[in-house]
N, C-alpha and C positions, 0 to 999 in steps of 0.2 A: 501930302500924306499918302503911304501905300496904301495896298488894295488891303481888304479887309480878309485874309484867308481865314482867320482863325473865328470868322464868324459862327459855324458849322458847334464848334466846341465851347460856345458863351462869350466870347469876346467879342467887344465893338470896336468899330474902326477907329476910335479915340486910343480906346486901352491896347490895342496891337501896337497904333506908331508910337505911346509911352514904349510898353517891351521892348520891339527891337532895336530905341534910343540906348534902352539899361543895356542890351545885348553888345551896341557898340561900345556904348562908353559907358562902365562901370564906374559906384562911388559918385554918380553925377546927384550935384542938389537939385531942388525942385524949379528952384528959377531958372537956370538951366535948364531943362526938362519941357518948361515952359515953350522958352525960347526956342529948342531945336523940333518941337512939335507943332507952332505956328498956333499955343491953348494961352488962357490967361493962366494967372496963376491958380485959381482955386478951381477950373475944371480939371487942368494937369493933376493940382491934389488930388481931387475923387480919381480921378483915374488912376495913380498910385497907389489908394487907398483899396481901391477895386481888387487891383491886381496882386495887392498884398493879402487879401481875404482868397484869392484865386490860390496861392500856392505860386505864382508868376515873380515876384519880384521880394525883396527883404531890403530891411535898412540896414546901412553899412556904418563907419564910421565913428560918429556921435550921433548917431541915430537922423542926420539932415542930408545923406545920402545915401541913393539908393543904387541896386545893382539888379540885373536880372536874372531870375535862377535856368542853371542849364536848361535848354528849348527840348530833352529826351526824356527828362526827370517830369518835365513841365506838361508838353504835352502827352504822355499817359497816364497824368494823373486828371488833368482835365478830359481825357478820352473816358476815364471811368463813371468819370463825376455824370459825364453826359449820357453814358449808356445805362447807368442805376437811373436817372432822369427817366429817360426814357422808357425802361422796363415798366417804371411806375406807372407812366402816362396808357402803356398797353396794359397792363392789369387793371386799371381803372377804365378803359374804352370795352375791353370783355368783360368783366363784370358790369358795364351798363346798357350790354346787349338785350338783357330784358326790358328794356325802356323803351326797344322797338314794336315789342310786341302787343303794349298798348296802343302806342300812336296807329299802327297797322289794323288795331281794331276799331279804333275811329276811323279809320279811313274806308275799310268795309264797310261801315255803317252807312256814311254817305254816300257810298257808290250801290251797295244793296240792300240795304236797309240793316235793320240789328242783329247781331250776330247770336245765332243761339246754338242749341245742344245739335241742331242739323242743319248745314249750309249748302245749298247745291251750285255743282259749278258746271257750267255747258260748255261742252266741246273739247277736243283733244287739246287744242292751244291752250284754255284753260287752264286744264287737268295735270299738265307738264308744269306750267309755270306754277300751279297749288303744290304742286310736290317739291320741285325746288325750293320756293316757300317755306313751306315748313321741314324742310328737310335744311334748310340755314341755320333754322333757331332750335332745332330737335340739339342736346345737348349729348347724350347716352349711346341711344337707339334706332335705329330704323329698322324693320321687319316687311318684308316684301314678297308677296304673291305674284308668279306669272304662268295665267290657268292653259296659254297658248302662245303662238308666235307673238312677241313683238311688230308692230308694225314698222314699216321701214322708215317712215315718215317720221315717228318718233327714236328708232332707236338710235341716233347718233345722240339727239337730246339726253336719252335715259345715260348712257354712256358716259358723255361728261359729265354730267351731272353726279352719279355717282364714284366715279372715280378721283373729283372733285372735294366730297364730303368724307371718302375714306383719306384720303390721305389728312385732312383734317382731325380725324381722328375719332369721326361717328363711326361705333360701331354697326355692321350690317349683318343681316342674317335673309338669304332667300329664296325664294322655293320654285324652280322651274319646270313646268309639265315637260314632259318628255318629246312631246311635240315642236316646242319652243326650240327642244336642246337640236331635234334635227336639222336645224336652221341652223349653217355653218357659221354664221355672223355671229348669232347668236351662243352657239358652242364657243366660239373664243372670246365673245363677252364672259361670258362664263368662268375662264378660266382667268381671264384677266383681273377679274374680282376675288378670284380666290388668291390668284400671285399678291395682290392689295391688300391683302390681310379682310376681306369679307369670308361669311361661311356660304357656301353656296351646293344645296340640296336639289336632286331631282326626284319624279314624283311619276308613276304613270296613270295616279286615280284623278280622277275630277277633282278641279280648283277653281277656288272662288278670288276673285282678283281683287286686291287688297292691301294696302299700305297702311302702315300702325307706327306710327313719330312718339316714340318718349314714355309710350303706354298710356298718353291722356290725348291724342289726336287721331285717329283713322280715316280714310278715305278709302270707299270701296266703288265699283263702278255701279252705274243705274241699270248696264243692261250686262250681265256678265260674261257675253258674248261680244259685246261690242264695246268698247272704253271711249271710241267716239261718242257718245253719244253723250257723255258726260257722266260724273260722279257724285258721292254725298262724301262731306264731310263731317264726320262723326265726335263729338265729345262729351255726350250723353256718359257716364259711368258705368252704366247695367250696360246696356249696348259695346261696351268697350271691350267690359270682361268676357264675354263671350266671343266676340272675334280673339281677345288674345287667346284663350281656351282651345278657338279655331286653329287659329295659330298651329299651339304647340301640339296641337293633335297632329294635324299636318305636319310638322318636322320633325316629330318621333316614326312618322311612316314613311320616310323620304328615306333619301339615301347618300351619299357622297356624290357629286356628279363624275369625279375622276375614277369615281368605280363602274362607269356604264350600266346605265338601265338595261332589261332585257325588252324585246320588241315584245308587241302584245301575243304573238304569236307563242316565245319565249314561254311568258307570264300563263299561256295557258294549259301549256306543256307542262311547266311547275305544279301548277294546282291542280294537274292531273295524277301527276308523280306522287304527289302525297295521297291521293285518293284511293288509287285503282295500286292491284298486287300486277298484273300481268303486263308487259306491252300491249299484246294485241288487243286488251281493254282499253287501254286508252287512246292507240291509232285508233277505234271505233268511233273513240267518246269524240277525237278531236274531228273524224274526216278524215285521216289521210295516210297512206300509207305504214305500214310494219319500218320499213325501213327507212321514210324518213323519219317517220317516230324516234325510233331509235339514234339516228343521227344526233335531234335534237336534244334528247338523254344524254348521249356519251360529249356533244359539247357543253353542255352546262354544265355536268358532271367535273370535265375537266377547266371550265371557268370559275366555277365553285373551290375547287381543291377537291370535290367529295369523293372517299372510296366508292362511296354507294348510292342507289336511288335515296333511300332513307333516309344519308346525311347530306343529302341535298337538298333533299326539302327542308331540315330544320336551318339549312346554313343560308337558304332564300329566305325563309322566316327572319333570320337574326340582319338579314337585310335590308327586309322590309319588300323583299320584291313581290311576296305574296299576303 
């Protein structure tokens, strides 16, 4: 008996060495069939019978022999038969991904006892693996706060990990202090996630460090200086809407990261610009020279597009720098 190739496509190694017999010798009866596949006779029939339900073989004759249908006709139709199979069998294993996320809550329970509206997790190893976590079963969303540098320790993890879930097809949205973004690692994470189809906002005010899965999971850190130190997880509903609140307050005053934040020095030259009529008021206001005052004017002016002091303050406004 040959080897069984067309195992792959639904056939058994019975019903393959029936086929390529029909293949040889068309018109052949069953006892025959028999005899040149080393079957009795009533396995040889099921196997005929198989391969005639398969689309593989037809009766010829007076209907007591049989032939095999062309092996090009044959197998892509069995190539179809098995990838509609198959598709089924993936639509059914993704829609019973939520079957994980019961057993997973058994499984917290015995390891920390019952899971409720706040679950705290210790330590950066933790805190990476809880985000992974639910950044697997998050189906929509993910929303992400970074109020400082990434640590170096975690960012190759933050990295794949996300790059991982965008290409999957969760949506991201996140928000990097400006400090983060000086971190040249983290400026081309940055960019990288925007090439991935993420949105990715900078920010130069205070942030609270924070990740938001689906709109019904958060995780914010314990000490919002340090993320070592560990986190909560949040599914309380009042508590929810308010971070997402936080949220979008924060990304309405954020900005593009590919439009460069202005330094704080920048930022305060700005909210001078709108304040004060004269330069020399406001070299006063800030400390420092007439002239580099001005300096700082005529280049944000011309990174702005703006003719004037004036329309440069409204066009920092409409970008959220001030």
């Amino acid at each position: 008996m040959e080897g069984n190739a067309l195992a792959v496509l639904g056939v058994n190694a019975q019903e393959e060495s029936v086929y390529r017999l029909l293949l040889r010798s068309p018109d052949i009866g069953l006892t025959p069939i028999a005899l040149g596949c080393g079957l009795d006779r009533d396995t040889a029939g099921a196997a005929v019978t198989r391969l005639r339900e398969l689309g593989l073989a037809i009766a010829t004759g007076d209907r007591h022999a049989f032939s095999g249908v062309d092996p090009k006709a044959a197998v892509e139709r069995l190539s179809r038969r098995r990838l509609d199979g198959l598709q089924d069998e993936i639509r059914q294993v993704v829609s019973a991904r939520h079957l994980v996320d019961g057993l997973l809550e058994d499984q917290r329970a015995g390891l920390r006892g019952p899971v409720g509206d706040l679950q705290y997790i210790d330590g950066i190893d933790q805190v990476i693996a809880c985000v992974d976590e639910l950044s697997f079963f998050a189906r929509e969303e993910r929303l992400t706060t970074h109020p400082g540098p990434i640590i170096s320790a975690a960012l190759d993890s933050v990295r794949t990990s996300d790059l991982k879930y965008l290409r999957r097809g969760l949506r991201m949205r996140t928000i990097l202090h400006s400090s983060a973004l000086d971190c040249r690692r983290i400026n081309r994470f940055a960019t990288e996630l925007t090439e991935q189809g993420a949105q990715v906002r900078g920010t130069a005010d205070p942030l609270e460090r924070m990740v938001i899965f689906d709109r019904r999971t958060a995780l914010v850190a314990t000490d919002p200086h340090d993320i070592t130190r560990g986190a909560l997880v949040i599914r309380q509903p009042g508590l929810l809407s308010h971070l997402l609140a936080l949220f979008e307050r924060r990304w309405s005053q954020s900005c593009g990261v590919g439009e460069g934040l202005p330094s704080e020095i920048e930022r305060a030259v700005l909210r001078t610009m709108a304040g004060v009529d004269k330069d020399e008021a406001g070299a006063r206001a800030l400390d420092m020279s007439l002239r580099t005052y001005r300096g700082h004017v005529a280049a944000l002016m011309r990174r702005l597009g703006a003719p004037n002091r004036f329309q440069a303050a409204l066009a920092a406004r409409d970008r959220n720098w001030i």
